[in-house]
N, C-alpha and C positions, 0 to 999 in steps of 0.2 A: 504494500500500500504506500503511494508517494504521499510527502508530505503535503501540506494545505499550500500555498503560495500565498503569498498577500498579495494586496492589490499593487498594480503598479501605479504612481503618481500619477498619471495621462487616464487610467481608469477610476481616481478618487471620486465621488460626486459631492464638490462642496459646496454650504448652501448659498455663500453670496456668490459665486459664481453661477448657482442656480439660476440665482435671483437678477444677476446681469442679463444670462439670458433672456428673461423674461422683458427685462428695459431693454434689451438689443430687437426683443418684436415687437414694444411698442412704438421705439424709435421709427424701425422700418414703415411700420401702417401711419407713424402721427406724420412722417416729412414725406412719404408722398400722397399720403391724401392731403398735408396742407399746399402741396407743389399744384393737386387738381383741382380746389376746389374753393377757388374764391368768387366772388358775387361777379362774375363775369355773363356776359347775354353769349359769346361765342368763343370764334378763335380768335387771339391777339395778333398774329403771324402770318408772314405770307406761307412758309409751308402749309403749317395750319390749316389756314383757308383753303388751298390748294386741295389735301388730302380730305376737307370737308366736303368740297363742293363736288370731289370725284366719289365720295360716297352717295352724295345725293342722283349724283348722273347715274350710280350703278344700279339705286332701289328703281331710278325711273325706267331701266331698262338700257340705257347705255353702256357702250363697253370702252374701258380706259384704252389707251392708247389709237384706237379707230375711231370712236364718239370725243372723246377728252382727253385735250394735249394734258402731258405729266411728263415727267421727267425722271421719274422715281419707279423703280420695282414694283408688284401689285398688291404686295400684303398689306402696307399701312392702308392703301385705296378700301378692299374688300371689307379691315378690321375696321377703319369709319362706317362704311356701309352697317355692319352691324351693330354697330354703336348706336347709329342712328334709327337702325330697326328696331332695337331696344328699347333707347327711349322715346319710340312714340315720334321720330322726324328730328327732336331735340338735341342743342349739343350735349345738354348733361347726359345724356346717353352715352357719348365717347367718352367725355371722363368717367364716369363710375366701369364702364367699360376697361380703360385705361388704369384705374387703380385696381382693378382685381387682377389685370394681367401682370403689371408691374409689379405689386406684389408679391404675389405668387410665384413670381422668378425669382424675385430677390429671396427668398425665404427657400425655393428649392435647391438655390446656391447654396446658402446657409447651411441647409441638413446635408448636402452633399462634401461640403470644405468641413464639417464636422468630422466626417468620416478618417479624414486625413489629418486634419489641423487640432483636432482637439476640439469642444466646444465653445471654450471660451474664447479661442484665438478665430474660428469663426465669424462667434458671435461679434466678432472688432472689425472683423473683415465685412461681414453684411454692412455694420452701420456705418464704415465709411463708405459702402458704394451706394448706399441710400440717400446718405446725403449728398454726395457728391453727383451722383445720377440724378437728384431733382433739386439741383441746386441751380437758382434763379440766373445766376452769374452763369452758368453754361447752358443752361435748359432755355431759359428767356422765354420759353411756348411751352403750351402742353401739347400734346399729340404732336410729339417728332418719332420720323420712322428711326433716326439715330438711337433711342434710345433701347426701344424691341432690339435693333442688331445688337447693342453692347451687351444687352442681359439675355441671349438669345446664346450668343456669342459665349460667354462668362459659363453658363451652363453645361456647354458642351464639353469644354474645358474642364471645370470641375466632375463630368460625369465620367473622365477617360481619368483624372487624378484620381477617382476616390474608385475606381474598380479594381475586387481583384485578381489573380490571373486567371482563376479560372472563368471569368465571363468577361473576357477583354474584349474579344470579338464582335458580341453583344453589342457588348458597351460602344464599341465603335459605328456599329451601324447605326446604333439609336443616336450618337454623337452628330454621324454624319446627317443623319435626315435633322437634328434641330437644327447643323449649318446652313443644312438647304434654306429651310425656313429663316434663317438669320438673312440668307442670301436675297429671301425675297420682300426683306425690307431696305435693303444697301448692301451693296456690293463689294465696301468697304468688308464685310464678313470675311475676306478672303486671308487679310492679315491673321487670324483666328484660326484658321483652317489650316493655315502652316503651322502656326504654333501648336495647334491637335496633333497634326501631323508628326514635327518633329518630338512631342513628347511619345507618341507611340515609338519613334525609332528608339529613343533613348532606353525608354522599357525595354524595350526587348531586341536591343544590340546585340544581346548576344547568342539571337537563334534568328538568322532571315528568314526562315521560312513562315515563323509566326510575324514579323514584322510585315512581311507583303501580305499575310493574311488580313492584319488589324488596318493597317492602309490601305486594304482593298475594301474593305467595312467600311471604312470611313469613305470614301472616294463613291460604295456604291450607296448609302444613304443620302448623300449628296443626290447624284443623281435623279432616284427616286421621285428625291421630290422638284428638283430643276424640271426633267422631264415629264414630267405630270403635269406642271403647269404650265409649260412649253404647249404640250398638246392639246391641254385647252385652248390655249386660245389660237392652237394651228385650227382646232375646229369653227371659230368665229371669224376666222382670215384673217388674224392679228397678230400671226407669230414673227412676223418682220418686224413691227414696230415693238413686240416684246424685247425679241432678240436686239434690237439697237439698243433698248433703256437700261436691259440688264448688262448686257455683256458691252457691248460699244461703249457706255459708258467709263469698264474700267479704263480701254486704251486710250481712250482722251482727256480720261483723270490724271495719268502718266505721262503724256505725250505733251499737256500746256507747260512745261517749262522750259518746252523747247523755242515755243515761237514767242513767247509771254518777254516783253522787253523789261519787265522787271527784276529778269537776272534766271538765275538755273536753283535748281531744288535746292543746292549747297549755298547759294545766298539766301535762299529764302530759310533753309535751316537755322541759319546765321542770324536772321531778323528774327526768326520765330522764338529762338534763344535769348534777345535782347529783351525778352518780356519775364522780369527777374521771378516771376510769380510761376511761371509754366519752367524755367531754367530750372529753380529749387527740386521741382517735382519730376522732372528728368532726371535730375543728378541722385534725388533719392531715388527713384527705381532703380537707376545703375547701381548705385552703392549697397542695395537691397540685393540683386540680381549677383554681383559681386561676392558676397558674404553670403548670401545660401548657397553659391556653387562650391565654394572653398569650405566652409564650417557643418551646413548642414548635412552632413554625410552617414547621417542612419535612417533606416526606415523609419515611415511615420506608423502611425497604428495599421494603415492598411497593407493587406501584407506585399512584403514586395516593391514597396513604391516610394524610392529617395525622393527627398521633398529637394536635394542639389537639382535633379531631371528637373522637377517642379519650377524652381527657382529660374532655371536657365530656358526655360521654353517660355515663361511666363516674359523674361526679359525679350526673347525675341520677338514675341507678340508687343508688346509696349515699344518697340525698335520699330518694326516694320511699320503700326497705327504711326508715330511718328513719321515716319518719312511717306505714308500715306498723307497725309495733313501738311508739309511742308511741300508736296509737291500739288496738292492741290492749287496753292497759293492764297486760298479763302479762310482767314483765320476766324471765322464764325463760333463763338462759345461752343455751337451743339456742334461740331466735327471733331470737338476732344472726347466728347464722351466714350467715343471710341478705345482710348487709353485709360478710362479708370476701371474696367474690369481684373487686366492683368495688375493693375497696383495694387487691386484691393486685395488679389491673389496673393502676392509677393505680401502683403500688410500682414495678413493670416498666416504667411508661411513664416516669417520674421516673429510674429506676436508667441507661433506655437514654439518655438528654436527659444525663444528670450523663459518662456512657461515655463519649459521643461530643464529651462539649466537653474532655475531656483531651487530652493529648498521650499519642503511642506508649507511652511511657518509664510515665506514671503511671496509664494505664487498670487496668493491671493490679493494680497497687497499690488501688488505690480500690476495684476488685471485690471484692479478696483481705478490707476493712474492713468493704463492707456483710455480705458472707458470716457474716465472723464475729460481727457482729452484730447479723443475725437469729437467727444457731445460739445466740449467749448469751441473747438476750431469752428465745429460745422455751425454752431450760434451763433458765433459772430459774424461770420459771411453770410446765414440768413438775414439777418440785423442790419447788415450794411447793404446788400441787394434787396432787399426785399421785394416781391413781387407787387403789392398794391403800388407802392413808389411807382413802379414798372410802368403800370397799366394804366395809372396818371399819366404817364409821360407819352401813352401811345393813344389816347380818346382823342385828342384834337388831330389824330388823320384821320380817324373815323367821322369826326363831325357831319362832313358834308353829304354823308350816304341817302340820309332820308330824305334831303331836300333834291336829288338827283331821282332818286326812285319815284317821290312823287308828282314831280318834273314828267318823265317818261311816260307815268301813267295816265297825266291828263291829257296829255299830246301825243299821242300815239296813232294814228288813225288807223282804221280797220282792225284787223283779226294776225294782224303779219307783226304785232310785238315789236321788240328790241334786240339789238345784239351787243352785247358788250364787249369788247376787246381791251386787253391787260392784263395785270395781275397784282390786283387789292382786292382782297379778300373779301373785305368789309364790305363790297356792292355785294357779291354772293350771298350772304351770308345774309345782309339785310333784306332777301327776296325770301327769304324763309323758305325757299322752295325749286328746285330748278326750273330756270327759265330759257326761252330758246336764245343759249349765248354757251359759250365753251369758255375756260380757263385756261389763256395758255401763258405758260412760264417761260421766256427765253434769258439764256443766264450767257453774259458774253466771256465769262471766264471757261467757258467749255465748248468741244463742236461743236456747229449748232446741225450738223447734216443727221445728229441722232435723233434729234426734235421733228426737223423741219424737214418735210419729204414732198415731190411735186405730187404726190398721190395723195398728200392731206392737205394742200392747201387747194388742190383739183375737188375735196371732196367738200369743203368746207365752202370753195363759192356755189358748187352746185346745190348746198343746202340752202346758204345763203339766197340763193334765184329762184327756189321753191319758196321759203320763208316770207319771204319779199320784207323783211323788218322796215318797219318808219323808221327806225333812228337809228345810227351807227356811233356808241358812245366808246372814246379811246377812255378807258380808264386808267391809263400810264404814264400820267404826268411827273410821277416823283419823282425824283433820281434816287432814290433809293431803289427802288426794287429794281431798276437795269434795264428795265422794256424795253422793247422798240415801236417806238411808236407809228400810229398812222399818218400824223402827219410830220414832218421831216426835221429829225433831231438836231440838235445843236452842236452838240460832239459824238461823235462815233467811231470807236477803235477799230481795229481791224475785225475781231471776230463777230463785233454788230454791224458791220457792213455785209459782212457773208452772208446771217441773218437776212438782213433785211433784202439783199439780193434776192433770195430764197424765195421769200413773201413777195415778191413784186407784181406777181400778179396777181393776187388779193389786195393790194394798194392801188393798182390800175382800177379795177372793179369798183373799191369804192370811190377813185374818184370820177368815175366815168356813170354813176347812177346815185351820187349822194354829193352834197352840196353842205359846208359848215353851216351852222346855225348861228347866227350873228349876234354876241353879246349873250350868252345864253345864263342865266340865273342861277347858277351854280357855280361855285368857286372849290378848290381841292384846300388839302392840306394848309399851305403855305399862299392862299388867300391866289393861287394860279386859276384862268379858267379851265375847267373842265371841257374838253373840244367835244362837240355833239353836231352828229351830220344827218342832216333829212333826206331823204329819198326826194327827188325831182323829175324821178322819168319812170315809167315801169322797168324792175330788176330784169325780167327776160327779154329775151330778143337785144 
């Protein structure tokens, strides 16, 4: 008869560590339901908007990419759409929608980084990516597809760390199909996908044969679901314009620093470093990444699994999001979210290495410090961003919506409507309901040949000549959002010239059956007028 064992430190259950956990899921549910859920009538943002008004095109029976320009993958589209089936047409439907999925991620990350990290250094690890994931300062909107890929992303991650050998396989296929899924919110997923990738070699370096096996898991869950959704819409006739958003997108995510006269990826790396705030937090995931390859060199509790592999894949994920983002050349808060999955990895793997080298007596103590702070960091950057601030500073571009909408509707003659053209969210969004007009996004930091096809802009005057609209409103007067307008910009880069080449005979069209409207009673933002064009001749013939 062997003797008893005691327990090992890493299986102690103490009770304020309990009890952390317990504040580590209230954390999680109190900051992202306060990230969803302020006294808002819609979306603040133009993605936002965007992915709202492709929801409401989808309940009407439209289909993204052939009915509704976008520029984005189809999942945030479809997951609006049910949001919006949910609540009854409403946006609270996307957020309550949005907080159970967010959620739910973060907390199945949590039980998964458990498995490895220990519970308490988990639990450190959830509550900084909760915070940090719906933090105003990067998030700035609700419903971004960036944040599904991050926690989409983090999961799969955590599902191929926390398995053990014997369901690695498994674990890979199920890994690969949540990529898919990551995949079909942003394409940026792909930085992810190597770091899965590479953590599978590292396990199991030392038999290829299980190595091609767990990468072939991985590679065909992918697929799976790429290809599923491919098919669909090869069935709708819309697998071209798929294929450009998902996949054409990367190579001209990569390819703008070539013609971008703002310098090549290693200057914009260089600028992107000069922001002491995001510098810090690079240099701490390297020095993290650093110190788990070289110290952390025993298994964790799951069996088989160096938390060093852990460390060093997680590093190359946070490497490659980075130089994703620097080559982008769009330093937008929400295209970091990208990079705070693998930190919060590396947080958790750090937190559990610092746990286990104390003694009984001061484990506890040291949890009970990092606890508090993360709770202070992530405080005071609520405090100082806060989101109502926010939402004050963004209602006076909104203003002029309802004076424009009821504009439209007294003058409109006949049964042939409006069409809007732009991309301000806030005219969608204030029709409560789709109307005959499309959203389209042209962004001149990227191709625009993935957008703009002679097959949709062939399809859009022939709707247009059926429709026969009274009004032709540009809703793109800001310089913020990048448009291209209808009538003829004041500056234009090279890649808004391409653009609006593109368009040109949709610009012919309307100036060959629509006439501006002279002084028209509506002003935008910045007290400009809004350009609104009347029909003058019949649209056909």
């Amino acid at each position: 008869m062997q003797p008893s064992q005691s327990p090992s430190p890493t299986a102690r259950q103490w009770p304020v560590l309990v009890s952390m956990e317990i504040v580590a899921l209230l954390v999680v549910l109190a900051v992202t339901a306060s990230a969803r859920f302020p006294l808002v009538a819609g979306p603040t943002g133009r993605d936002s908007g965007t992915y709202t008004y492709a929801g409401w095109a989808i309940l009407a029976g439209r289909l993204p990419y052939r009915d509704v320009w976008v520029n984005k993958p189809p999942g945030i589209l479809y997951l609006d759409a049910l949001g919006l089936w949910l609540g009854g047409g409403e946006f609270k439907g996307i957020l309550c929608l949005e907080f159970a999925v967010v959620s739910g991620l973060l907390l199945a990350q949590w039980a998964l980084l458990a498995r490895s990290c220990g519970r308490a250094a988990a639990a450190i690890g959830a509550i900084f990516a909760a915070v940090w994931l719906n933090h105003p300062l990067y998030l700035q909107t609700e419903n971004l597809s960036e944040v599904y890929t991050s926690l989409l992303a983090g999961l799969a991650f955590s599902l191929i760390m926390s398995t053990s050998n014997r369901g690695r396989v498994a674990a890979n296929l199920l890994a690969g199909v949540i990529l898919g899924s990551a995949f079909m919110f942003k394409p940026t997923a792909g930085a992810a996908a190597v770091a899965c990738g590479a953590l599978s070699l590292l396990a199991d370096r030392e038999s290829p044969r299980r190595c091609i096996r767990r990468l072939g898991a991985l590679v065909a869950g992918w697929c799976l679901v790429v290809l599923t959704v491919g098919a669909c819409f090869a069935c709708q006739s819309a697998l071209t314009e798929f294929w450009d958003v998902s996949f054409a997108y990367i190579g001209t995510y990569l390819s703008t620093p070539i013609s971008d006269p703002s310098g090549t990826a290693v200057h914009r790396l260089v600028r992107l470093t000069e922001n002491l705030h995001w510098a810090m937090g690079i240099g701490f995931g390297t020095v993290l990444c650093a110190v788990g390859y070289t110290l952390f060199q025993w298994p964790s509790p799951a069996p088989g699994r160096p938390l060093a592999d852990v460390a060093l894949a997680s590093g190359v994920w946070l490497l490659l999001s980075l130089i994703l983002i620097a080559a982008a050349g769009r330093y937008y808060g929400h295209h970091f979210l990208d990079m705070i999955p693998p930190l919060a990895i590396l947080i958790a793997v750090a937190c559990h290495a610092l746990l286990e080298s104390c003694q009984d007596g001061k484990r506890t103590f040291v949890a009970a410090v990092i606890f508090a702070a993360v709770l202070i960091v992530g405080g005071l950057q609520f405090e100082q961003h806060h989101r109502p601030r926010m939402r004050a500073r963004l209602q006076p571009r909104y203003a002029y919506v309802p004076a424009l909408i009821q504009y439209l509707k007294d003058h409109t003659p006949g049964p042939g409507g409006f069409f809007i053209w732009g991309a301000d969210p806030s005219v969608y969004f204030a029709l409560r309901s789709p109307c005959p007009s499309r959203f389209v996004i042209f962004d001149p930091f990227v191709d625009p040949t993935y957008v703009i096809s002679r097959r949709l802009v062939s399809q859009l005057i022939s709707q247009l000549e059926r429709a026969a609209p009274g009004f032709i409103v540009d809703a793109s007067p800001h310089p913020y959002y990048h448009t291209i307008a209808i009538r003829p910009p004041e500056r234009m880069d090279e890649r808004a010239a391409l653009q609006r080449r593109a368009l040109q005979p949709f610009f012919d069209w309307v100036a060959a059956h629509y006439e501006p409207v002279r002084n028209p009673p509506v002003y935008g933002p910045e007290r400009n007028i809004i350009p609104i064009y009347q029909r003058v001749r019949p649209a056909s013939g």
